[in-house]
C-alpha positions in Angstrom: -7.3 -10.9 -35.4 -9.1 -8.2 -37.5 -7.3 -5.2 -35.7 -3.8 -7.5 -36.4 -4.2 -8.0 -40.2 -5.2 -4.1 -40.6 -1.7 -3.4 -39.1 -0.1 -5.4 -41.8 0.0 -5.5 -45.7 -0.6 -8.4 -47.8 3.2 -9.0 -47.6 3.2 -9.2 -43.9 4.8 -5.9 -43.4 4.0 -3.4 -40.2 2.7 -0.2 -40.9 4.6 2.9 -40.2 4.5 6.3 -40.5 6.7 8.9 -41.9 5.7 12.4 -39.6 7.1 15.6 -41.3 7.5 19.0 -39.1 5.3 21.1 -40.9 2.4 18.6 -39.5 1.6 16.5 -42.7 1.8 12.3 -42.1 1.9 9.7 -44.6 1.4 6.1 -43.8 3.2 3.3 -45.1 4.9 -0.2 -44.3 8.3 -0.8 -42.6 10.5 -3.5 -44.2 13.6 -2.5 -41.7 14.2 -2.4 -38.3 10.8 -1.1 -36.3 13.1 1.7 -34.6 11.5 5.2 -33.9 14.1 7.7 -35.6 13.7 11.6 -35.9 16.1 13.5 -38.3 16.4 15.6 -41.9 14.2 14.7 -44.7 16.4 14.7 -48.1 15.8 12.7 -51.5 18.6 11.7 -53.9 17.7 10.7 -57.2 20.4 8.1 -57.9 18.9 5.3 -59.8 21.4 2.9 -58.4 24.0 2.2 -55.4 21.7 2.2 -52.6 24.2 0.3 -50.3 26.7 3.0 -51.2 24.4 5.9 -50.1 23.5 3.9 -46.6 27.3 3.6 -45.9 28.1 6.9 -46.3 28.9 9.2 -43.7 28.0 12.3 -45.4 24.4 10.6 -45.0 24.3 10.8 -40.8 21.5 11.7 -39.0 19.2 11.6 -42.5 16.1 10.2 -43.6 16.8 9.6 -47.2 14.3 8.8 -49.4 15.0 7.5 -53.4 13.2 9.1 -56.1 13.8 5.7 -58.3 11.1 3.8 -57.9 12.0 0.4 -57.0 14.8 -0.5 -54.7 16.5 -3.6 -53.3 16.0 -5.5 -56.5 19.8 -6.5 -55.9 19.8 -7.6 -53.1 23.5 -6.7 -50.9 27.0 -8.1 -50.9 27.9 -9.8 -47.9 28.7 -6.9 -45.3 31.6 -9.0 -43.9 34.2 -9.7 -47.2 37.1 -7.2 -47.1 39.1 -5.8 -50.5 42.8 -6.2 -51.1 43.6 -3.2 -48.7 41.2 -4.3 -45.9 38.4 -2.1 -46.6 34.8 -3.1 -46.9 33.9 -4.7 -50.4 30.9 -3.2 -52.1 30.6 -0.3 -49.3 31.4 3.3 -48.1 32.5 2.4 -44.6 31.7 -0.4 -41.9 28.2 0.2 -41.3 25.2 2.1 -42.2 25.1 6.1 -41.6 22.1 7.3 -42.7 19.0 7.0 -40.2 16.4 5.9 -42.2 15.3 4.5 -45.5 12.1 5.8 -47.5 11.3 4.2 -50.7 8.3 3.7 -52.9 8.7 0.3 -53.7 10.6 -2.4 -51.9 11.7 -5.8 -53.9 11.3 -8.5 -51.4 12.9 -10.6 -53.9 16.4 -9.7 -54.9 18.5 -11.5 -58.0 22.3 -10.5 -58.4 25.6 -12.7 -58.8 27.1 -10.6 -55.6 23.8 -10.7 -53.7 24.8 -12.1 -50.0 21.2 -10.9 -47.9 18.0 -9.2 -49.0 18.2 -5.1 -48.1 15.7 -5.3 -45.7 17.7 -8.2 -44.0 20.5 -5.9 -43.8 18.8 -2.6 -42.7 17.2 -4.8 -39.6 20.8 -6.1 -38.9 21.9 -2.7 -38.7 19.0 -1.5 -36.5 18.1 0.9 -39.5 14.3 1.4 -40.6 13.3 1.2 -43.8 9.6 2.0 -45.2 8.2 1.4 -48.6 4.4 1.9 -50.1 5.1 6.0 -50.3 5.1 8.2 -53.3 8.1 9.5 -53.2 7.7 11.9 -56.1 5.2 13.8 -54.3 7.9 13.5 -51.4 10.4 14.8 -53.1 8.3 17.7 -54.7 7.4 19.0 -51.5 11.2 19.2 -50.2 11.8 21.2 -53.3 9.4 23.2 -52.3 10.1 23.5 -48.7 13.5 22.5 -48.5 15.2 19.8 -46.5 12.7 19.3 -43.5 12.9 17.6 -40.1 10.8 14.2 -40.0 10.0 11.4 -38.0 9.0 7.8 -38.3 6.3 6.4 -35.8 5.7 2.8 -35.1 2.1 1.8 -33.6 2.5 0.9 -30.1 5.6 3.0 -29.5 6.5 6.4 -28.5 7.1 8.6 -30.6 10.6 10.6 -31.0 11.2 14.1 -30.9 12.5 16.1 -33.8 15.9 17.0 -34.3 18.2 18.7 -36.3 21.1 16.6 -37.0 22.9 19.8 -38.3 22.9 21.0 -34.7 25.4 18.4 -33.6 29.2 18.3 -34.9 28.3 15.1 -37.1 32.0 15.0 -38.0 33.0 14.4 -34.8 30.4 11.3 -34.8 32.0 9.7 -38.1 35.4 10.5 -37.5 38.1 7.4 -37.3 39.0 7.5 -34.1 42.6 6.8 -34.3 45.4 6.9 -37.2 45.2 4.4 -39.6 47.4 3.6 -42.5 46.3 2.5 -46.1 48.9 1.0 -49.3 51.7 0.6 -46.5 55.1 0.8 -48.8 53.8 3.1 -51.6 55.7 6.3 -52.7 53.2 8.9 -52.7 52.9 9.8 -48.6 49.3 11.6 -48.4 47.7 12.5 -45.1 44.2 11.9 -45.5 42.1 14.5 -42.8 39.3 11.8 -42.0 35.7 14.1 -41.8 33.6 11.2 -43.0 35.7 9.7 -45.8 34.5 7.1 -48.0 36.0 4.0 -48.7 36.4 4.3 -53.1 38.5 7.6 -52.0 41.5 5.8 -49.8 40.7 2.9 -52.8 41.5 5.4 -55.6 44.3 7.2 -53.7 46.3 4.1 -52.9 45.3 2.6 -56.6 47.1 5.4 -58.1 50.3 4.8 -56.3 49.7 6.4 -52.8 50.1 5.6 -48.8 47.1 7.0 -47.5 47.9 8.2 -43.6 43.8 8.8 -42.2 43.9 10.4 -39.4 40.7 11.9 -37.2 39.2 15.4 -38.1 40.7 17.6 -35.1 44.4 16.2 -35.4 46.9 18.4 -35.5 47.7 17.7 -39.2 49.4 21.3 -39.4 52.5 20.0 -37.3 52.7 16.8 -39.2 52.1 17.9 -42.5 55.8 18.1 -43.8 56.4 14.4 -43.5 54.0 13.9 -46.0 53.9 14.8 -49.7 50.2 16.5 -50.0 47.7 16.9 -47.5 43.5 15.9 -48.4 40.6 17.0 -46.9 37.5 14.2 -47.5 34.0 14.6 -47.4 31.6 14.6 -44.4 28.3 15.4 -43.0 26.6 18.4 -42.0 27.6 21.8 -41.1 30.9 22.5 -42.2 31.3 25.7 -39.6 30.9 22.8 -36.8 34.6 21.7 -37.9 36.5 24.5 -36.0 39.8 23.1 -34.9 39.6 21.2 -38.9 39.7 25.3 -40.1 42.4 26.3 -37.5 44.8 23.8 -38.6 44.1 24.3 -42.5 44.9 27.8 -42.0 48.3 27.3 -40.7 49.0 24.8 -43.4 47.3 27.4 -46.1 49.9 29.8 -45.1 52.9 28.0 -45.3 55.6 28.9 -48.1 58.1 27.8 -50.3 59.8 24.4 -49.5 57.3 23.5 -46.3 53.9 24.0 -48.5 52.3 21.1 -49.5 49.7 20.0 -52.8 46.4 20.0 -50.8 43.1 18.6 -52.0 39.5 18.6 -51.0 36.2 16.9 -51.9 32.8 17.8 -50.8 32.7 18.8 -46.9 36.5 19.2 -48.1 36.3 21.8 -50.2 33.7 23.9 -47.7 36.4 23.5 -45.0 39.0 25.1 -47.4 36.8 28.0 -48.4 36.3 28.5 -45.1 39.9 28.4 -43.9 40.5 30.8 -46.8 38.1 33.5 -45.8 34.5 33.1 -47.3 31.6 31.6 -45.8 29.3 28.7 -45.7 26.1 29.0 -46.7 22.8 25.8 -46.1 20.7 24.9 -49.2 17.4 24.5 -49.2 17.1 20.9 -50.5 20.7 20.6 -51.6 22.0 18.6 -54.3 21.8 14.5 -53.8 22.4 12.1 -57.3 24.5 10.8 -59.7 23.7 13.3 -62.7 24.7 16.5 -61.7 26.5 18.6 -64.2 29.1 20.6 -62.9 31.5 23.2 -65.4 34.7 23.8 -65.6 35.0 27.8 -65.2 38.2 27.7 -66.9 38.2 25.2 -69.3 34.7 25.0 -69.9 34.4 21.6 -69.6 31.1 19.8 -68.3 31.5 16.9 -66.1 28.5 14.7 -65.5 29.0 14.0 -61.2 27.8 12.2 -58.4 26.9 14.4 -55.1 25.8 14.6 -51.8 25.5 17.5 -49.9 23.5 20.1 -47.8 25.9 23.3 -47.6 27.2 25.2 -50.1 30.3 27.7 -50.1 29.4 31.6 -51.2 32.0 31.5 -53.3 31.9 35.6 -54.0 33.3 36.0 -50.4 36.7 34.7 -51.5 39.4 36.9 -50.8 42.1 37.6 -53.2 44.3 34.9 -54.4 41.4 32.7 -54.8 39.0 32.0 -57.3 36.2 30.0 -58.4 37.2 26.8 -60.1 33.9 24.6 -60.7 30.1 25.5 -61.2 26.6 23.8 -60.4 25.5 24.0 -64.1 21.7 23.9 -62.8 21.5 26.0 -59.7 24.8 28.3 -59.9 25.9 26.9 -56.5 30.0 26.6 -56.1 31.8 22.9 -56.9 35.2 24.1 -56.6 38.0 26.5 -55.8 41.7 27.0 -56.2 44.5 29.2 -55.4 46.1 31.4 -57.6 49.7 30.6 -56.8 49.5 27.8 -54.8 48.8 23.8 -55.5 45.2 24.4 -53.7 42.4 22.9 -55.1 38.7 21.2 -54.5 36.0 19.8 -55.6 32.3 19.9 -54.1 30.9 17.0 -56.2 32.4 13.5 -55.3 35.3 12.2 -58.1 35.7 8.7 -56.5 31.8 8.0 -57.7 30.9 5.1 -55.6 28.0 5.2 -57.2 27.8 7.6 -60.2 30.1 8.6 -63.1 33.7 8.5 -62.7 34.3 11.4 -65.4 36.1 13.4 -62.5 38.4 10.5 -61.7 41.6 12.1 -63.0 41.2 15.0 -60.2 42.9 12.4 -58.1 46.1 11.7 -60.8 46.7 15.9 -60.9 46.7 15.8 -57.0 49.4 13.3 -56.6 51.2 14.7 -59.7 51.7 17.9 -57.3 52.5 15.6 -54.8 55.7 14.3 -56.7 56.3 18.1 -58.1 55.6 20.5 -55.3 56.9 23.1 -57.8 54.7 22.6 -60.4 52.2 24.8 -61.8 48.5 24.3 -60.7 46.7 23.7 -64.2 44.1 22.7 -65.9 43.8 21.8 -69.1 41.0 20.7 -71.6 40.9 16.6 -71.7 42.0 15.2 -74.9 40.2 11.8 -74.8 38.4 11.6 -77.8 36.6 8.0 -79.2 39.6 5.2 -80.4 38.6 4.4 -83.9 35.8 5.1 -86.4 32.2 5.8 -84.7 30.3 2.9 -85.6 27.2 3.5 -87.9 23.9 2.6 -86.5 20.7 3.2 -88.0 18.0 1.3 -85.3 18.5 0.9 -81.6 16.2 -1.5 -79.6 15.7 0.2 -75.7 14.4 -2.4 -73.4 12.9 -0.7 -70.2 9.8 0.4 -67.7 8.4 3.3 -68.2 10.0 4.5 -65.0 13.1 4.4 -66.7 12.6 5.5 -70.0 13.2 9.5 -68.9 16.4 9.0 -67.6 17.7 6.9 -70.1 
């Protein structure tokens, strides 16, 4: 009885521990599926939209842990409710991608009006593990310091796993749809969507703003089918982009095409690596890479500074680009590319992640100036400083009451 209560927490929750390569361990308690898992340690430091992280593809074969201190206060929606064009409600795709969940604090009890099942409910549905009671600061200093490391969790009384490197394997080829499917059936704007790992809020902003949205897998031969379509998008995705060979071949063929048979072509995230790469420059991985809702990205040409929500490991070297290119967007904290276009061409992308989902939606209109091209093939790639200035008179406030922990009161 006395060896059974040490192996639990006053909560009733199994210990577990989180192994990292470099041989240090940390104990803590599992609130998820008791699942051994190996893969690569990363932190995002969203303070919000855990079920959108989970359901992301771009988060296979990762351990991530949240730098926000408590999580699953919210509870999640019910898993099984569908929106008005079939995809799932309140997620990034139909099930859980990431490998593991590390936080510092888990809320057993959840409150919220779309609440359907507590987080750890879900993650054991899911076969996902999930471990609270770590301080995830410290975590997170150490990746920064060491970069994105491969990890482990242990359960007592099972074997242990061996580390991997997820980055190894052609995770693309693991999140891919596997066959063609067909979003805002009817609608004017015909895109073909190159499925790499796309989330859901991107084929929900697409059709939204007057699109069919044709998703087919990553290695289909988009190049032959491209002129039955108006514009041609490359979505995000996980890992290595260089794994994504026959993705490159094709978006070469279409990159070359001229006059009436070119088409508008857009890329976010792992999208906008594959057309770098397509174009000529390489691929380069990050040492911790850059995971969040609050990254500020510029505008090289207008100057602009967008506020954007990211998730990613790799990062194009963007002063490989041959000529005709050019640098369109930059990581206003580390220098790292967000962005390319061509010169002459209706070619652009974007590294951070303009469908939010969760995080700011500043970047939303990236998605309007794509299908813009798509209804004008001819038209002039541009961009052009936003004119969106406050309605009205700025109201005049003298005192503001902030209500808060202090664990919030540095990012608000």
């Amino acid at each position: 009885a006395a060896q059974a209560a040490a192996s639990t927490n006053a909560a009733g929750l199994s210990r577990a521990t989180l192994v990292l390569e470099d041989g240090s361990s940390f104990e803590g308690y599992s609130f998820g599926s008791e699942t051994p898992i190996a893969g690569e340690l990363v932190f995002s430091t969203g303070m919000v939209g855990y079920t959108e992280s989970l359901t992301d593809p771009s988060y296979k074969g990762q351990l991530l842990t949240l730098t926000f201190p408590m999580v699953g206060n919210y509870g999640v929606p019910d898993p099984s409710r569908r929106d008005e064009i079939g995809l799932e409600k309140g997620f990034e795709s139909y099930k859980i991608h990431a490998s593991a969940l590390v936080v510092q604090d888990y809320a057993r009890e959840y409150s919220h009006w779309d609440a359907h099942l507590s987080l750890g409910d879900w993650l054991k549905q899911e076969g996902i593990p999930g471990l609270t009671g770590f301080d995830t600061r410290m975590l997170t200093r150490k990746i920064r310091a060491q970069g994105s490391m491969k990890a482990r969790i242990d359960f007592p009384d099972q074997k242990p796993v061996e580390f991997e490197d997820p980055n190894a394997r052609n995770l693309v080829a693991e999140v891919s749809v596997p066959e063609v499917r067909v979003f805002g059936k009817g609608n004017s704007v015909k895109v073909l969507a190159v499925d790499c790992g796309i989330k859901n809020n991107i084929i929900r902003e697409l059709v939204r703003k007057g699109a069919e949205v044709t998703v087919v897998p990553w290695d289909y031969k988009f190049s032959e089918a491209v002129s039955e379509y108006d514009g041609l998008f490359l979505s995000n995705g996980p890992g290595d982009p260089t794994k994504c060979v026959s993705t490159i071949e094709e978006l070469k063929k279409v990159i070359a095409l001229e006059g009436s048979a070119m088409r508008p072509i857009f890329g976010i995230c792992l999208g906008n690596q594959l057309m770098a790469l397509a174009a000529g420059a390489s691929a380069v991985k990050m040492p911790f890479g850059n995971r969040g809702q609050n990254q500020p990205v510029r505008n090289v040409l207008t100057g602009e500074c967008y506020i954007t929500p990211q998730n990613h490991g790799f990062a194009i070297d963007d002063s490989k680009l041959p000529s005709g290119w050019k640098t369109l967007f930059t990581n206003a904290n580390d220098g790292t590319n967000e962005g390319i276009m061509h010169e002459n061409k209706p070619f652009f992308s974007a590294q951070f992640h303009p469908e939010a989902q969760g995080g700011p939606t500043d970047t939303a209109h990236f998605f309007d100036q794509f299908l813009d091209h798509c209804k004008d093939h001819g038209k002039k790639l541009e961009f052009k400083p936003r004119n969106d200035k406050p309605v009205g008179e700025r109201p005049k406030v003298s005192k503001v009451l902030l209500l808060g922990s202090g664990g919030l009161s540095i990012g608000q």
